[in-house]
C-alpha positions in Angstrom: -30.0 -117.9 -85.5 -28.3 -120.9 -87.5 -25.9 -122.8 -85.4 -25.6 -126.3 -86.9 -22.6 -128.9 -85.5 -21.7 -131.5 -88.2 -20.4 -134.8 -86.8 -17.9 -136.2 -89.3 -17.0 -140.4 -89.3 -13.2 -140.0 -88.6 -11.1 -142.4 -90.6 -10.1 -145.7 -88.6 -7.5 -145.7 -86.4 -7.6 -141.6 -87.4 -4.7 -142.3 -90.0 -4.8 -139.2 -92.1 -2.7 -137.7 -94.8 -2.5 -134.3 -95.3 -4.2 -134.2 -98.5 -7.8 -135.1 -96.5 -6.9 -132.7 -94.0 -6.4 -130.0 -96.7 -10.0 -131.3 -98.4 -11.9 -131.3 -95.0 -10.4 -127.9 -93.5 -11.7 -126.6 -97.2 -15.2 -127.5 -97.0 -15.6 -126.0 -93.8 -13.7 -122.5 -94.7 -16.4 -122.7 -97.4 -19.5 -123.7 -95.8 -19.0 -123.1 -92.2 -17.6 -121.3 -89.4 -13.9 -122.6 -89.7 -14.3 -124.0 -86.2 -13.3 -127.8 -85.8 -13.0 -129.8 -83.3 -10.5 -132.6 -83.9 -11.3 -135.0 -81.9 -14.8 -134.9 -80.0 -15.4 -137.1 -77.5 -17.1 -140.0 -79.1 -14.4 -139.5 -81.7 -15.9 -137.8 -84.4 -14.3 -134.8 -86.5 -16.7 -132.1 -85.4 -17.8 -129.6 -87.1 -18.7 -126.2 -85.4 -21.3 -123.4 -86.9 -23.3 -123.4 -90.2 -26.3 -122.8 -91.5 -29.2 -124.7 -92.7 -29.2 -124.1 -96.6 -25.0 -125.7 -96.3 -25.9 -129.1 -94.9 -26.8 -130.6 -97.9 -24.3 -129.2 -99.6 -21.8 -130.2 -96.9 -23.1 -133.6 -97.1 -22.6 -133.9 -100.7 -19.3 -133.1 -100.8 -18.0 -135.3 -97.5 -20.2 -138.4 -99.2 -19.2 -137.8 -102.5 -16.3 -136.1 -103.4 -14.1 -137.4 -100.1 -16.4 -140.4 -99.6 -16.5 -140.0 -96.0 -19.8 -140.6 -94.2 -21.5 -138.5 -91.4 -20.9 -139.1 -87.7 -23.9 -140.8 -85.6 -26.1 -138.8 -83.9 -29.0 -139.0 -81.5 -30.8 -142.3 -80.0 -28.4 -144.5 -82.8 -25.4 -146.5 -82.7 -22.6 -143.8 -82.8 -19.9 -143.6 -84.8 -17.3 -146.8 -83.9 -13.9 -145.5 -83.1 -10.3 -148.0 -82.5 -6.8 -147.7 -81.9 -4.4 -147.9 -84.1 -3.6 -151.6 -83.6 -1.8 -153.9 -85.4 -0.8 -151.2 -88.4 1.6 -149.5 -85.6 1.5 -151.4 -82.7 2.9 -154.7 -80.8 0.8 -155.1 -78.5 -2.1 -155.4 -79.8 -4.1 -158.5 -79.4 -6.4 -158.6 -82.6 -7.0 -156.6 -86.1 -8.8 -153.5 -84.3 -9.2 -151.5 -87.5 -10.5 -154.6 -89.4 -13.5 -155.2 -86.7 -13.7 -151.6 -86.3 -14.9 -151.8 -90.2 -16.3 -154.6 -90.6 -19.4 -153.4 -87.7 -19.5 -150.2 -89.2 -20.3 -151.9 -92.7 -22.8 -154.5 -91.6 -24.8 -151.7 -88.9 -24.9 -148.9 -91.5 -29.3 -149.3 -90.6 -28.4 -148.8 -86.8 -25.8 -146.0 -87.1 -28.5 -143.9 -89.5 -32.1 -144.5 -88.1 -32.4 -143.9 -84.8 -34.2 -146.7 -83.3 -32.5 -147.0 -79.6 -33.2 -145.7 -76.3 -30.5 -143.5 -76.4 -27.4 -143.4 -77.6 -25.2 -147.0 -78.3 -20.9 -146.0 -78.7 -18.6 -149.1 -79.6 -15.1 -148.7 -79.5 -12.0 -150.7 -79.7 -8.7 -151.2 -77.8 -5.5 -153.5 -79.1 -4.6 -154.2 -76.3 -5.4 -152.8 -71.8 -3.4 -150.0 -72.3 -6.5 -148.7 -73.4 -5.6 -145.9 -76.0 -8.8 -145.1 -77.1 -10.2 -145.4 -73.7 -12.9 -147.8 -74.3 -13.6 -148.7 -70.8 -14.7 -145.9 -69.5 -16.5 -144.1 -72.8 -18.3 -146.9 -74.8 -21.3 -148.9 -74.3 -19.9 -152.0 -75.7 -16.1 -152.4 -74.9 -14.1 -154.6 -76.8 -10.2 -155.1 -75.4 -7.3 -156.9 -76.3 -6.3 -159.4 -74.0 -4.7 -162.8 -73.8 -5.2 -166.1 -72.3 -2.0 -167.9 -72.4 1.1 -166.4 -70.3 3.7 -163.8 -70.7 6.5 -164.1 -73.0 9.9 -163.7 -70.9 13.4 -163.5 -72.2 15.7 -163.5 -69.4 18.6 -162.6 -71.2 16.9 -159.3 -71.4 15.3 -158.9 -67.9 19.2 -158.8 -66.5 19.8 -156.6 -69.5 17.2 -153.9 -67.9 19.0 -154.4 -64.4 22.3 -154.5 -65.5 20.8 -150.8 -66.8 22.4 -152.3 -70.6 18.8 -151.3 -71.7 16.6 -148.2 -70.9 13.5 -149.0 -69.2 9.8 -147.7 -70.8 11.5 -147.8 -74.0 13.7 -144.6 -72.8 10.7 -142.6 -72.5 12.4 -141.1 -69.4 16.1 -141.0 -70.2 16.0 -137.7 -70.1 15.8 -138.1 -66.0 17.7 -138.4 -63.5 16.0 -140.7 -61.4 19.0 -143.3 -61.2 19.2 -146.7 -61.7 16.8 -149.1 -62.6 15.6 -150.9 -59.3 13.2 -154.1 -61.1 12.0 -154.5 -57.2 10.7 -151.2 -56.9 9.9 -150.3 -60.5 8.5 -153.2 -61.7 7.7 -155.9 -58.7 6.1 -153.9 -56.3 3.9 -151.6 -58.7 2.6 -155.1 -59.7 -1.7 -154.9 -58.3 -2.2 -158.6 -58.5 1.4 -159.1 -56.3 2.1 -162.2 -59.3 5.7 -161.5 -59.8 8.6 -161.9 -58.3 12.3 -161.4 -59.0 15.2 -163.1 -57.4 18.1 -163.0 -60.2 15.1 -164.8 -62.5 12.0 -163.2 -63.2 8.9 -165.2 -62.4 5.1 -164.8 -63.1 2.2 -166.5 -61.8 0.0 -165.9 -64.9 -3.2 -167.2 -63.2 -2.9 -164.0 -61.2 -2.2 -161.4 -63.6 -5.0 -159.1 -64.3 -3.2 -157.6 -67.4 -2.5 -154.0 -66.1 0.5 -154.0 -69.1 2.5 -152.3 -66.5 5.7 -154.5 -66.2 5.3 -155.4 -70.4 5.3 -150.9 -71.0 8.5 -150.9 -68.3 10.4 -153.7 -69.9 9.2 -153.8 -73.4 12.1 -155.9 -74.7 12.0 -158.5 -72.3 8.0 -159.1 -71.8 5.9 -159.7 -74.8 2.1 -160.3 -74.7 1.2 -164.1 -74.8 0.5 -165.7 -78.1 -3.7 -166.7 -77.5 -5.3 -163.7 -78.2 -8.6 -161.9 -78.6 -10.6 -159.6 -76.5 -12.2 -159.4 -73.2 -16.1 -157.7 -73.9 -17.2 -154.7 -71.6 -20.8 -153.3 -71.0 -22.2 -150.3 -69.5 -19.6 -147.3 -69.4 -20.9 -143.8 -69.9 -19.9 -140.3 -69.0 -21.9 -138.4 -66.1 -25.4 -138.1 -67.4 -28.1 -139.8 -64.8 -26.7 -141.9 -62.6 -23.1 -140.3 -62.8 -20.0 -141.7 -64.7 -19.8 -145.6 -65.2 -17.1 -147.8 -66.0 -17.6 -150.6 -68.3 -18.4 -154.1 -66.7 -17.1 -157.3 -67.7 -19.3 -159.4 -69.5 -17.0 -161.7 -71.8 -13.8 -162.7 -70.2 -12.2 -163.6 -73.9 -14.0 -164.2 -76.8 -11.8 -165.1 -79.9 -11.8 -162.5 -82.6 -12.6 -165.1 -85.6 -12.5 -163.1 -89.3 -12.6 -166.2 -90.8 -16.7 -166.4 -89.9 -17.2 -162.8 -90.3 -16.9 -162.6 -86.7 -20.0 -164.0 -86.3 -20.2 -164.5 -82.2 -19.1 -160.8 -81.4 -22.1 -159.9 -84.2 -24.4 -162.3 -82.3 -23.6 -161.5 -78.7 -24.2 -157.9 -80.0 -27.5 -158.6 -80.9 -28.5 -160.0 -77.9 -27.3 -157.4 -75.6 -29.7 -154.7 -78.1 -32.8 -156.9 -78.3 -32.5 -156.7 -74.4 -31.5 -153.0 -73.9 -34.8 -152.4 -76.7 -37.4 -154.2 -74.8 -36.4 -153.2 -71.2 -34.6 -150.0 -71.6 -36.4 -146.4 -71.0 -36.1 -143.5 -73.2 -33.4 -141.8 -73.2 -31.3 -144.2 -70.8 -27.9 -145.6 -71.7 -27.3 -149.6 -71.3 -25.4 -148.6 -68.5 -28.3 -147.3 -66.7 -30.5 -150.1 -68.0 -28.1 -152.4 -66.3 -27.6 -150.8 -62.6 -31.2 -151.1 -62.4 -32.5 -154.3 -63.4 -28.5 -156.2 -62.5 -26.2 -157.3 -64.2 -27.5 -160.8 -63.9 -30.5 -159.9 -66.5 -28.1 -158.4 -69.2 -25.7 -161.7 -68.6 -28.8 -164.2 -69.1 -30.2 -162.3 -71.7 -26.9 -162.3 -73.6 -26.3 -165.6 -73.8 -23.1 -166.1 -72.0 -21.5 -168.3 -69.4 -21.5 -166.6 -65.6 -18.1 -166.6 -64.8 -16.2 -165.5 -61.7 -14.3 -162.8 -63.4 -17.6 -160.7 -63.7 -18.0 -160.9 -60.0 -17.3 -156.9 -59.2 -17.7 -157.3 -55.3 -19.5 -159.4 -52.8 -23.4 -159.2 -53.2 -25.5 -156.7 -51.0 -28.8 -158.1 -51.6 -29.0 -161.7 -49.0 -31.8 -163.1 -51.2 -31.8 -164.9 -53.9 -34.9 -165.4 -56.4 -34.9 -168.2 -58.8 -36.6 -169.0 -61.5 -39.4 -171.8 -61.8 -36.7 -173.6 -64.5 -34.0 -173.5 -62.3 -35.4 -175.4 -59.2 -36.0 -179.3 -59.8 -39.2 -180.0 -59.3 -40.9 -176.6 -60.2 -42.6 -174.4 -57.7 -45.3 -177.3 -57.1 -44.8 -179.1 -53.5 -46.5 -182.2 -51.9 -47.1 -181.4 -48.6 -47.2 -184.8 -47.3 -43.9 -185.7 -49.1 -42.7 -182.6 -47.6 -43.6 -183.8 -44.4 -42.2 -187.0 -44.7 -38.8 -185.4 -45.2 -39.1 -183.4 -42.2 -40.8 -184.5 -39.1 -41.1 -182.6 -36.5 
C-alpha cells in the first residue's frame, strides 16, 4: 500500500500567520491523509499518508504556489531549525533567524543530495535557555552565550526582596509559596556557587557557567552581558547506536560576524564535514564518529584552539601518543647522545 510521509521546511523561528496555515492544511485535505504532525522532531511540518502519483503534485504546489521548500531527508544535512531570537526575545545573544537562513541558503547542495554518512541537523539557540533544544538534538549546536559579565541593577535586586517585583516575571503569582527568599531562590540554586548576597548582590563571572537561572528569576535586575555570540557544540543525537548523546563543546565563543558572511562559523563547518566524510562509517552520526576516534581528532581536525572548557572529565586512558611533529627532535634518537644525558 501507499504510505508516503512528506517532510515540510518549517518557516524560521516557526512564525506563521494563519493564512499559510489555512494554505498548508489545504494541500493536505487535498492530496493526503489530513494527518500532520506539527512539529516533528527535527522540526519539520510533517506530513502523514499519501500516495505516489500526489508527490509531485504536492511538491509543486509547496515550491511554487507557497514557495516553501521540502524538509531534508536521509544521509543529508536536515532541515536547520532556531528560536525565535532577537524578533521576540531579550535574551538572545546573536540574530538566530538570520544565521538560521543564511546556512540554509548557501548549503541548499548538502540539504538535497545526500552525500553524508548519515544524517547532519544544525540548530540554533538565542541564548542557554535552550528553546529549541539544540544541545541535546543537533549535530552542530550553536548557543548564545556571552563573554563579558552580568548586567546588575541593584536598585532592582532589593526591589525583588523587598517583594515590590514578582519574581520569574510573575510566572508563578498565582502561588502561594510566600515570599521571595534571594538566598534560597536564587543563591543557592546557583551550580557554579558564584554568587553571593549580603544586602548587595555579587557575581564572580569567571565562575558562571551561564545556566540563566538567576537572569529567568530576576529578569529585571540581571541582564545578559553585552559581548556576545555563541558557544559551538558537536555530537548530540537521540538513542540510535550508542544511546542518547549530548552535544560536546568544541568552540567556547566564536563571534557571530554578518558583516563577512559569517565566514568562520562557514569555515569551521567545513572542517568538521571534511573530517566526519573521510573517517565516518555509514550510517553513523558525528556523534558516534567522535566517541570512537576522541574528541581530540574532531578538535585538530577542525582547526580550533584546545581549551580547558572542552575538558568534560579527567582522562581514563594514562598514555599519551604524540605525533612525530609535536616532539622536538622527531622520532630519530642518537644513542650515544642519549647516553651522554643519562649515565648509568
Amino acid at each position: 500500500a501507499h504510505f508516503h510521509t512528506v517532510r515540510v521546511a518549517q518557516p524560521n523561528g516557526k512564525w506563521y500567520n494563519t493564512e499559510l496555515l489555512r494554505n498548508l492544511v489545504d494541500i493536505w485535505d487535498l492530496r493526503g491523509s489530513g494527518l500532520t504532525n506539527m512539529h516533528g522532531a527535527t522540526g519539520d511540518i510533517v506530513f502523514l499518508g499519501t500516495t505516489t502519483p500526489q508527490l509531485e503534485e504536492i511538491f509543486w504546489e509547496l515550491t511554487h504556489d507557497l514557495e516553501i521548500d521540502l524538509g531534508g531527508s536521509g544521509s543529508n544535512l536536515r532541515t536547520p531549525a532556531t528560536c525565535l531570537g532577537m524578533s521576540r526575545c531579550e535574551y538572545a545573544c546573536y540574530d538566530t533567524q538570520e544565521l538560521c537562513y543564511n546556512l540554509t541558503q548557501e548549503y541548499q547542495d548538502e540539504l538535497h543530495r545526500p552525500a553524508f554518512p548519515y544524517k547532519f541537523k544544525f540548530k540554533f539557540d538565542g541564548c542557554p535557555n535552550g528553546c529549541v533544544a539544540a544541545i541535546a538534538r543537533s549535530d552542530l549546536s550553536f548557543i548564545g552565550t556571552w563573554r563579558d559579565e552580568i548586567k546588575v541593577d541593584q536598585e532592582a535586586v532589593a526591589a525583588y526582596v523587598g517583594g515590590e517585583i514578582a519574581p520569574n516575571a510573575g510566572a508563578h503569582a498565582g502561588r502561594d509559596w510566600g515570599a521571595f527568599d534571594i538566598q534560597k531562590e536564587v543563591v543557592d540554586l546557583c551550580p557554579s556557587k558564584c554568587i553571593s548576597y549580603d544586602g548587595k548582590l555579587t557575581i564572580d563571572n569567571k565562575e558562571c557557567v551561564r545556566c540563566m537561572h538567576c537572569i529567568n528569576t530576576m529578569p529585571r535586575a540581571l541582564k545578559v552581558g553585552d559581548e556576545r555570540g555563541c558557544s559551538i557544540l558537536c555530537g548530540a543525537k537521540a538513542p540510535i547506536l550508542d544511546g542518547p548523546q549530548m552535544g560536546s563543546l568544541l568552540v567556547p565563543f566564536m563571534e557571530v560576524n554578518k558583516d563577512d558572511d559569517y565566514q568562520s562559523i562557514k569555515d569551521l563547518i567545513e572542517n568538521v564535514w571534511d573530517w566526519w566524510m573521510e573517517e565516518g562509517k555509514n550510517r553513523e552520526r558525528i556523534g558516534e564518529t567522535m566517541k570512537r576516534l576522541g574528541m581530540a581528532a574532531l578538535i585538530d581536525a577542525a582547526g580550533v584552539p584546545v581549551d580547558a572548557h572542552q575538558v568534560q572529565e579527567p582522562r581514563h586512558n594514562p598514555y599519551i601518543f604524540w605525533k612525530a611533529e609535536d616532539v622536538e627532535g622527531g622520532w630519530e634518537r642518537d644513542i650515544n647522545d642519549f647516553r651522554k644525558r643519562h649515565q648509568r
